[in-house]
HTML snippet that shows the backbone in 3Dmol.js (N, CA, C, O; Angstrom):
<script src="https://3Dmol.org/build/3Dmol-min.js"></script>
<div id="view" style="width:600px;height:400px;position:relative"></div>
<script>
const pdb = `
ATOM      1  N   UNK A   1      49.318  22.013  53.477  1.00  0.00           N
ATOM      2  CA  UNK A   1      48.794  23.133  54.248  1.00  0.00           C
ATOM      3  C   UNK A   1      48.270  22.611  55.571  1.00  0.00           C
ATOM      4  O   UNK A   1      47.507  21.646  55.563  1.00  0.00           O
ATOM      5  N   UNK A   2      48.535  23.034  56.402  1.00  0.00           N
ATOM      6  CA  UNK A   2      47.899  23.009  57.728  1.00  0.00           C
ATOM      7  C   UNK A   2      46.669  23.392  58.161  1.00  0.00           C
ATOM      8  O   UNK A   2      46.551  24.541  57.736  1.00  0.00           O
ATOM      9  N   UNK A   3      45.767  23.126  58.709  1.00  0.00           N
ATOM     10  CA  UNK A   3      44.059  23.383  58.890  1.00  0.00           C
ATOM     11  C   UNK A   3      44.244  24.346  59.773  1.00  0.00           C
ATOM     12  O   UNK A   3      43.182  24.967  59.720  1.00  0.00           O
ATOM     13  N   UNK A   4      45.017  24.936  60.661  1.00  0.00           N
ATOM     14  CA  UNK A   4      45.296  25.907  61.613  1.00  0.00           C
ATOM     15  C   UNK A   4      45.416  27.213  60.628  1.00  0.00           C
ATOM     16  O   UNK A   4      46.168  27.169  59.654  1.00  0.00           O
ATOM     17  N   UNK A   5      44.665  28.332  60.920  1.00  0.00           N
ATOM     18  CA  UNK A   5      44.760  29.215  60.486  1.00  0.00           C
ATOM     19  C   UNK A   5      44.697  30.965  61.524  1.00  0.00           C
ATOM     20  O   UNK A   5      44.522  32.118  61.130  1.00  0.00           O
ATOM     21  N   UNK A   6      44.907  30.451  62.763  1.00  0.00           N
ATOM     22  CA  UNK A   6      44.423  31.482  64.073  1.00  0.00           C
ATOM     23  C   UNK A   6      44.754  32.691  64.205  1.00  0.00           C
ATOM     24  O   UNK A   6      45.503  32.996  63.276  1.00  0.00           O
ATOM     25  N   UNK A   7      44.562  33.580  64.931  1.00  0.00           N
ATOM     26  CA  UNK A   7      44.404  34.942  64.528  1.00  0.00           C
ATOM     27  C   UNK A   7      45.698  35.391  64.420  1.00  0.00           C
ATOM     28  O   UNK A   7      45.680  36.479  64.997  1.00  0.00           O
ATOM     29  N   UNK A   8      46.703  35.207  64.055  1.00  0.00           N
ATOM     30  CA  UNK A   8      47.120  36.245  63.141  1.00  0.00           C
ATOM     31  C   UNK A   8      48.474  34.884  62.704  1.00  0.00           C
ATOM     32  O   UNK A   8      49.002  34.226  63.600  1.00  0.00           O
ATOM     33  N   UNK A   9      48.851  34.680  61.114  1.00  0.00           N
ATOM     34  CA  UNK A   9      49.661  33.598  60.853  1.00  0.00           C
ATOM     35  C   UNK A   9      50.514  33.937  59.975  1.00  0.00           C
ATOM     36  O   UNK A   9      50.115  34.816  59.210  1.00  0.00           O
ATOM     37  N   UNK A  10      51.394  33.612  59.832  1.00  0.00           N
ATOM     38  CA  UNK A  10      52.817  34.156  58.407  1.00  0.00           C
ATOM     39  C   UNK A  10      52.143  32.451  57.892  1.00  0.00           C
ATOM     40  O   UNK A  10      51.931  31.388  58.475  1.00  0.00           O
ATOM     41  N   UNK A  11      51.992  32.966  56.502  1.00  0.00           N
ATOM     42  CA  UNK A  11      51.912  31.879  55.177  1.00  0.00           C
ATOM     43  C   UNK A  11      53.346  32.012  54.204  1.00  0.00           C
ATOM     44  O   UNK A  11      54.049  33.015  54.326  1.00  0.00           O
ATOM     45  N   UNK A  12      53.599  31.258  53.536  1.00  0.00           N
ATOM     46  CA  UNK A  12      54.799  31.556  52.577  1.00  0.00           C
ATOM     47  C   UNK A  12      54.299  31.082  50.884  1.00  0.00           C
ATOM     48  O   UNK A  12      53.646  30.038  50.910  1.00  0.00           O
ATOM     49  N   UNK A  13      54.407  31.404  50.092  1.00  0.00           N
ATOM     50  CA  UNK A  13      53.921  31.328  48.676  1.00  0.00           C
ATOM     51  C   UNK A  13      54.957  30.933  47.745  1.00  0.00           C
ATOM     52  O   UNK A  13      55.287  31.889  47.044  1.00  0.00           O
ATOM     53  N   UNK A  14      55.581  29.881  47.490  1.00  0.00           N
ATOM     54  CA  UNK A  14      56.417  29.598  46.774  1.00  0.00           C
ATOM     55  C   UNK A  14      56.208  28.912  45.509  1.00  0.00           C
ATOM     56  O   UNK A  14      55.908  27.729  45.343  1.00  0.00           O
ATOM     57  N   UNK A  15      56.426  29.898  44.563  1.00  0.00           N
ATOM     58  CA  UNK A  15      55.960  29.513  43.135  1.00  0.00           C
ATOM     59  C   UNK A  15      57.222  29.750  42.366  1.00  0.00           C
ATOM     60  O   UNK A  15      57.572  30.834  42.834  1.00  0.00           O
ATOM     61  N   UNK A  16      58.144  29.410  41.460  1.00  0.00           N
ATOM     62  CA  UNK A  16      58.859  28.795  40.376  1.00  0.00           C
ATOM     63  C   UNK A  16      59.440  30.683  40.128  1.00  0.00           C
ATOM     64  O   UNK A  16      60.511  31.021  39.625  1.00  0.00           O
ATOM     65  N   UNK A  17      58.896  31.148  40.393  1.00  0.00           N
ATOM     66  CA  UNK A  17      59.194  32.724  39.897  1.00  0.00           C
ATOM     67  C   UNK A  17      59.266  34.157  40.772  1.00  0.00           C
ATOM     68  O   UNK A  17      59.555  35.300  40.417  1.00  0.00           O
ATOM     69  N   UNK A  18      58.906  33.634  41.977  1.00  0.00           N
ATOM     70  CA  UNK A  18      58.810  34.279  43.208  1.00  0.00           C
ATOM     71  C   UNK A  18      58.206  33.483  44.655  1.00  0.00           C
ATOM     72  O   UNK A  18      57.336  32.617  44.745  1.00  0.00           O
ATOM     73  N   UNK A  19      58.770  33.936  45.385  1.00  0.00           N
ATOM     74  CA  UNK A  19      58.820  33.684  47.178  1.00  0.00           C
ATOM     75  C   UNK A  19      57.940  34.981  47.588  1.00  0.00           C
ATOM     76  O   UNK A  19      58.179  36.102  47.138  1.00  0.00           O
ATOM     77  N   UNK A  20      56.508  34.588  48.828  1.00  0.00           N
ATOM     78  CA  UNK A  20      56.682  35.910  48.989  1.00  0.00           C
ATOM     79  C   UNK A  20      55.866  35.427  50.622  1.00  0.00           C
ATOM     80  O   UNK A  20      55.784  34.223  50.863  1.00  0.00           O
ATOM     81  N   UNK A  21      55.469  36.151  51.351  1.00  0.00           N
ATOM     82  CA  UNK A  21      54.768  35.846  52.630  1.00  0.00           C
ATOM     83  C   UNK A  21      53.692  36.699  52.080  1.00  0.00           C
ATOM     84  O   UNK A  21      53.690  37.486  51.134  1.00  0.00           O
ATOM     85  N   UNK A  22      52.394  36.187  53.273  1.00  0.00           N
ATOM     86  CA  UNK A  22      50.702  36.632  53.357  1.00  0.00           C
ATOM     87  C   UNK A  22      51.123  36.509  54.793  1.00  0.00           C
ATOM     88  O   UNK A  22      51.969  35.752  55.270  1.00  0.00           O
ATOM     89  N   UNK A  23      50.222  37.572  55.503  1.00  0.00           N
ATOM     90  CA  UNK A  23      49.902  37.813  57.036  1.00  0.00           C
ATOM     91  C   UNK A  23      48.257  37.373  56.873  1.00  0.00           C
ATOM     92  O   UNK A  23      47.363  38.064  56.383  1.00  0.00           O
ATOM     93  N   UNK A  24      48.165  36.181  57.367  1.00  0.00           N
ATOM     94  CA  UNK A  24      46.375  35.632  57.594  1.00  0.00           C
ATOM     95  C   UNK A  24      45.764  36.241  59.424  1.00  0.00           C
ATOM     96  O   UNK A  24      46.479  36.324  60.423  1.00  0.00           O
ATOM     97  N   UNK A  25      44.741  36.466  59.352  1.00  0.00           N
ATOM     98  CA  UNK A  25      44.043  37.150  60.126  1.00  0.00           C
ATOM     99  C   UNK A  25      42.753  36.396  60.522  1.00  0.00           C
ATOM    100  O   UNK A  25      41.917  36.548  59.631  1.00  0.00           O
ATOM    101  N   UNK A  26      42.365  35.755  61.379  1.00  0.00           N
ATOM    102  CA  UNK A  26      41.310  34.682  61.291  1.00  0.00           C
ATOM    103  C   UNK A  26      41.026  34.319  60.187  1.00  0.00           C
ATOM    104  O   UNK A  26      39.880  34.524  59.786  1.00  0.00           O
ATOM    105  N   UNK A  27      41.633  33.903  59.659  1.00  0.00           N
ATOM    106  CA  UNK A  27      41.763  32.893  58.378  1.00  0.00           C
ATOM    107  C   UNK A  27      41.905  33.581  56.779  1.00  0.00           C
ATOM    108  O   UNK A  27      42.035  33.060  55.672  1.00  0.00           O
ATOM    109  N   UNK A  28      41.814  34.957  57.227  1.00  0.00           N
ATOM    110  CA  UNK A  28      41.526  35.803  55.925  1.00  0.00           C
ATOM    111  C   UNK A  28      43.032  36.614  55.673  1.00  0.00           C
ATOM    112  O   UNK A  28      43.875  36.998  56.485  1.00  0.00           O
ATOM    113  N   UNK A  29      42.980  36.689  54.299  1.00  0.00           N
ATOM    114  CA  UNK A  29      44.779  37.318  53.996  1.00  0.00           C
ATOM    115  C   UNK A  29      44.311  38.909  54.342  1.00  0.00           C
ATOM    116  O   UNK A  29      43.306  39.466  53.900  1.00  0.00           O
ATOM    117  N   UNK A  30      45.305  39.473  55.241  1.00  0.00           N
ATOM    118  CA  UNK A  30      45.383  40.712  55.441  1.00  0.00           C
ATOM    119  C   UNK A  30      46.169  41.785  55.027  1.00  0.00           C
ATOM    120  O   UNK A  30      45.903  42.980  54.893  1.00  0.00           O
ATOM    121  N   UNK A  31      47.510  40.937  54.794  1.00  0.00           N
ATOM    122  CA  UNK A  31      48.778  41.914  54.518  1.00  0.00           C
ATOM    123  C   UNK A  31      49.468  40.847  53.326  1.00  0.00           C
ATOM    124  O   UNK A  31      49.495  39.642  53.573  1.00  0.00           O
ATOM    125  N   UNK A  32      49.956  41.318  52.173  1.00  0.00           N
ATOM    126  CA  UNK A  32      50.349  40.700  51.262  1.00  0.00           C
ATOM    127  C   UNK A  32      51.568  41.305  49.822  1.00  0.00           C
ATOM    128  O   UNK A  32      51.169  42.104  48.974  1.00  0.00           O
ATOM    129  N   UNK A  33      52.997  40.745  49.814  1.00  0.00           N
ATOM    130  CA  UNK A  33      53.136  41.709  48.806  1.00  0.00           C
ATOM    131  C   UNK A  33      52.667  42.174  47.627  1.00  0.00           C
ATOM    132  O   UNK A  33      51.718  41.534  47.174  1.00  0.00           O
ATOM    133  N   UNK A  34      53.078  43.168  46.946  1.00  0.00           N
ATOM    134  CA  UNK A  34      52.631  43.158  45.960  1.00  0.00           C
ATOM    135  C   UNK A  34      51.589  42.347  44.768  1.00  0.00           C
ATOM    136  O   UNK A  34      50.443  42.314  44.320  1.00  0.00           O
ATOM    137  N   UNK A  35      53.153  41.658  44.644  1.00  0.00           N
ATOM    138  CA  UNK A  35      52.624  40.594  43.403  1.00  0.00           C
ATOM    139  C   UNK A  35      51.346  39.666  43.826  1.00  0.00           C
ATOM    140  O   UNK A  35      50.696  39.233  42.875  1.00  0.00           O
ATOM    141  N   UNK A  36      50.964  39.355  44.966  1.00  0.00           N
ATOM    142  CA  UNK A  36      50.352  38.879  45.330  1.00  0.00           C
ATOM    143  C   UNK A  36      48.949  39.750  45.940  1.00  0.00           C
ATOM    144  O   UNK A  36      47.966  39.148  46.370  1.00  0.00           O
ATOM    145  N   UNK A  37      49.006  40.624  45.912  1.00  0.00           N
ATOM    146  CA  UNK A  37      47.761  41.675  46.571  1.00  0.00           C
ATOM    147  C   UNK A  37      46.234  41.368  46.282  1.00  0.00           C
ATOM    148  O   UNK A  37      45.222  41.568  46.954  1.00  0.00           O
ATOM    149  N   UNK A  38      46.486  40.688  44.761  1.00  0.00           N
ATOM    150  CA  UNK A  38      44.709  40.050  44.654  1.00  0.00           C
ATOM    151  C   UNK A  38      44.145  39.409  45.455  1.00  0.00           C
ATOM    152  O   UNK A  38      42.930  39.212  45.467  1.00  0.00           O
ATOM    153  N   UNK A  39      45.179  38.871  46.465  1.00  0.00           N
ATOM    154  CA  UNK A  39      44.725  37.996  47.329  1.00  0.00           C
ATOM    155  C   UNK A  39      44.038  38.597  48.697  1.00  0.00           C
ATOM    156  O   UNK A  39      43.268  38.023  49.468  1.00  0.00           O
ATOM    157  N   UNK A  40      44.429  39.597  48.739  1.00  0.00           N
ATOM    158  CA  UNK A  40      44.164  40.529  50.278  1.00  0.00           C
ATOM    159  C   UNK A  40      41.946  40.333  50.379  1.00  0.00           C
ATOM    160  O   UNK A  40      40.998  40.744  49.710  1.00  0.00           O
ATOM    161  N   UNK A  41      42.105  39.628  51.405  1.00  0.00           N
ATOM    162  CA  UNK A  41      40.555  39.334  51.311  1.00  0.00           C
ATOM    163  C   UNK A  41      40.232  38.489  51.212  1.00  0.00           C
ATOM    164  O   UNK A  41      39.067  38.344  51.582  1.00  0.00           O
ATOM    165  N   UNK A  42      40.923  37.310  50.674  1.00  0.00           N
ATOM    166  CA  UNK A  42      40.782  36.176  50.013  1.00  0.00           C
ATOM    167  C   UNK A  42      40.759  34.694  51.593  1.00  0.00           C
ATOM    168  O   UNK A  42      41.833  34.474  52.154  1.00  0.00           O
ATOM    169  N   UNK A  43      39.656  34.014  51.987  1.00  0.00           N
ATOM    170  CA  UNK A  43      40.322  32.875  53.036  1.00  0.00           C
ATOM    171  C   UNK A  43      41.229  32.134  52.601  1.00  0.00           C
ATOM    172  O   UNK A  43      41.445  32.036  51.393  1.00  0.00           O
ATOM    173  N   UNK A  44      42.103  31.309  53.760  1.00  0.00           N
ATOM    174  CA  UNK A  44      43.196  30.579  53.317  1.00  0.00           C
ATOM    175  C   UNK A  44      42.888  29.939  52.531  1.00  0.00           C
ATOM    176  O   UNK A  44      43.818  29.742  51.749  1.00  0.00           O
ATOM    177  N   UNK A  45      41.818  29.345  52.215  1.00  0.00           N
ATOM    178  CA  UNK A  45      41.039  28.110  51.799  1.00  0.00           C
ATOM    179  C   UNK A  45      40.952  28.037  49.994  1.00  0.00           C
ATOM    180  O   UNK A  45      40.934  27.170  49.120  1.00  0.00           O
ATOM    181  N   UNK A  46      40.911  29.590  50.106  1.00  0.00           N
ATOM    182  CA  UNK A  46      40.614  29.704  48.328  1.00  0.00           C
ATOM    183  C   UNK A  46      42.232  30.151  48.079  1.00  0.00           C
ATOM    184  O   UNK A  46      42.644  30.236  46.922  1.00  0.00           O
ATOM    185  N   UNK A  47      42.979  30.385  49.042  1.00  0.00           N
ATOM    186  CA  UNK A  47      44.515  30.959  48.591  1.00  0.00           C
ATOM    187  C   UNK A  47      45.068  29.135  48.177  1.00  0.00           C
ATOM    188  O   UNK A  47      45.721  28.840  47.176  1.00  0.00           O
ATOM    189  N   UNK A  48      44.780  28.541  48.818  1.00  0.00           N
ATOM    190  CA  UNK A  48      45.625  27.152  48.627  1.00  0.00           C
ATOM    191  C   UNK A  48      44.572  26.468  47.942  1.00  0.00           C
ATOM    192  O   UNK A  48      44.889  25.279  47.934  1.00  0.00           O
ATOM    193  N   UNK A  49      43.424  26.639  47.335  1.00  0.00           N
ATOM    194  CA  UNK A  49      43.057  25.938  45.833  1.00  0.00           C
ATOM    195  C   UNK A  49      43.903  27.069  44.207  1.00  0.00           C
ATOM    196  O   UNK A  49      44.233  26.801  43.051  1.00  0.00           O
ATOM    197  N   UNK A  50      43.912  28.126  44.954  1.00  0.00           N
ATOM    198  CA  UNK A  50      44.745  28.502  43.938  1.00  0.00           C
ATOM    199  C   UNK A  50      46.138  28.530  43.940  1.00  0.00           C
ATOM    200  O   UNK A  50      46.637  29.302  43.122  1.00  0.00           O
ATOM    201  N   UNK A  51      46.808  27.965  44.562  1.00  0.00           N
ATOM    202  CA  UNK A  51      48.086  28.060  44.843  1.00  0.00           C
ATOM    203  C   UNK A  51      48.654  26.272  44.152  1.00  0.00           C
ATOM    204  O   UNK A  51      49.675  25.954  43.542  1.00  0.00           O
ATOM    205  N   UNK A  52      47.400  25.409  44.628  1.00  0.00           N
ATOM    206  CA  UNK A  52      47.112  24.306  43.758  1.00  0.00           C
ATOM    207  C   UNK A  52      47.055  24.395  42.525  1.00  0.00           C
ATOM    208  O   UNK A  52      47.900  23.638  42.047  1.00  0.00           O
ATOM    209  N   UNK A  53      46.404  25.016  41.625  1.00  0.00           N
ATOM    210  CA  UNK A  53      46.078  25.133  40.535  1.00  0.00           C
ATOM    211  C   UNK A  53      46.935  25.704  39.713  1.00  0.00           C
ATOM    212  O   UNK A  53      46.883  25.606  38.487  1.00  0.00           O
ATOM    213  N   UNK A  54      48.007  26.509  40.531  1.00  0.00           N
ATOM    214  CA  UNK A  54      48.868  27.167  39.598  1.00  0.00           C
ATOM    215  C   UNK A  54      50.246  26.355  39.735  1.00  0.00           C
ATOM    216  O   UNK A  54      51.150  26.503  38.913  1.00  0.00           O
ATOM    217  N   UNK A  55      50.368  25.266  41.109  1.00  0.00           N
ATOM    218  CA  UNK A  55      51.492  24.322  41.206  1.00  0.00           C
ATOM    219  C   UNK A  55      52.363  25.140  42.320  1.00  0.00           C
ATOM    220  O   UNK A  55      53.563  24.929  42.492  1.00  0.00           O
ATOM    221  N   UNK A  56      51.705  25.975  42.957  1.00  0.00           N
ATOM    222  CA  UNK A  56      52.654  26.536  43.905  1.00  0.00           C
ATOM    223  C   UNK A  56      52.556  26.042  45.070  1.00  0.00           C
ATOM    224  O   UNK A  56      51.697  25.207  45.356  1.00  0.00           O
ATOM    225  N   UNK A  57      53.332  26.448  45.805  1.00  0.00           N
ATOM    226  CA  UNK A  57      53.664  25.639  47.474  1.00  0.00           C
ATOM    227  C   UNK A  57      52.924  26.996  48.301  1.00  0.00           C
ATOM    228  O   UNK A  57      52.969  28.160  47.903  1.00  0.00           O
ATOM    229  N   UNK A  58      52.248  26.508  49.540  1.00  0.00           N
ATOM    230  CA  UNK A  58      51.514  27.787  50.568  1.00  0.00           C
ATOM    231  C   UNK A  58      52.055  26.616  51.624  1.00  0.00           C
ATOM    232  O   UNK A  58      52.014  25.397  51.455  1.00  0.00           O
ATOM    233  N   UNK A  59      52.516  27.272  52.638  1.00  0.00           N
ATOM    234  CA  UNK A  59      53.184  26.661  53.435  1.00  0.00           C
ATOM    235  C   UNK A  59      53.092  27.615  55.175  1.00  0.00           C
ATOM    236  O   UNK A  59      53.668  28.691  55.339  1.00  0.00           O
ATOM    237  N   UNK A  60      52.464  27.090  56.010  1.00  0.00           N
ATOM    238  CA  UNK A  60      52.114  28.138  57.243  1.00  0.00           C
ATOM    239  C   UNK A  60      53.554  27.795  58.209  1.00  0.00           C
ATOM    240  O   UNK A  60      53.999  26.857  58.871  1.00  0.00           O
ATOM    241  N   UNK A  61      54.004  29.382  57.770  1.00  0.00           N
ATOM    242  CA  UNK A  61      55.662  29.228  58.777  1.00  0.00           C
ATOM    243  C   UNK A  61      55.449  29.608  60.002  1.00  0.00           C
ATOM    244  O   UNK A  61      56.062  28.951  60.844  1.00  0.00           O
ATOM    245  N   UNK A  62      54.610  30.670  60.487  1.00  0.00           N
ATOM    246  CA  UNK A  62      53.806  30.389  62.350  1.00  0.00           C
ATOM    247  C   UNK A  62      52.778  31.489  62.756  1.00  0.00           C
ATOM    248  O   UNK A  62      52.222  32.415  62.166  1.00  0.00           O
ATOM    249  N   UNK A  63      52.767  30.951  64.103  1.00  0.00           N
ATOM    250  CA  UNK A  63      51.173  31.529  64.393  1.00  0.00           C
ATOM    251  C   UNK A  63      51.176  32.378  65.647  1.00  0.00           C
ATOM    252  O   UNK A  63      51.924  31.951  66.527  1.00  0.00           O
ATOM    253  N   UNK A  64      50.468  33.548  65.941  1.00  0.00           N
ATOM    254  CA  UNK A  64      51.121  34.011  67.128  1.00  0.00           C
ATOM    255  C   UNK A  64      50.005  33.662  67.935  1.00  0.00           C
ATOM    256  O   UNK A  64      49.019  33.340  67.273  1.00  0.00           O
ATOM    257  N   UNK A  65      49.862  33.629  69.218  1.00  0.00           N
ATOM    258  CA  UNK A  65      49.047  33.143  70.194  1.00  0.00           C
ATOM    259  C   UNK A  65      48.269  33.847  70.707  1.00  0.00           C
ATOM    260  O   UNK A  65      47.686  33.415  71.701  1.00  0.00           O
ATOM    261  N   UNK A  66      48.003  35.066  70.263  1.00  0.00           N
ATOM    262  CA  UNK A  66      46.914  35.995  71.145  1.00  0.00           C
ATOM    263  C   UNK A  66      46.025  36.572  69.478  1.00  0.00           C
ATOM    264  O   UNK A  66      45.062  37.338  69.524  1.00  0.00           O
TER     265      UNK A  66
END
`;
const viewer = $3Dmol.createViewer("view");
viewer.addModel(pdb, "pdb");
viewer.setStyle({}, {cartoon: {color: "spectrum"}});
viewer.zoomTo();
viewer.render();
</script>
């Protein structure tokens, strides 16, 4: 994971059973699919100890500049 988290970032969630993207928002998940929606609220910080814990990949694909 990358320590960059700036105002507004595509994350990617790759776990063994599904692919999915998070839209992060100063560091906080804003937009998220479904399967993943518990997360909406959640900082990057606690998304990638749990993304650890379950063996999944969080991976920041980019960041927009304003």
């Amino acid at each position: 994971m990358k320590s960059s988290s700036g105002p507004n970032s595509l994350w990617e969630i790759d776990a063994p059973h599904f692919n999915v993207g998070i839209v992060v928002r100063d560091g906080v998940v804003k937009h998220s699919a479904p399967i993943t929606a518990y997360m909406l609220n959640w900082k990057i910080s606690r998304v990638q100890t749990y993304c650890d814990s379950m063996g999944w990949t969080l991976t920041e694909i980019s960041q927009s500049k304003s």
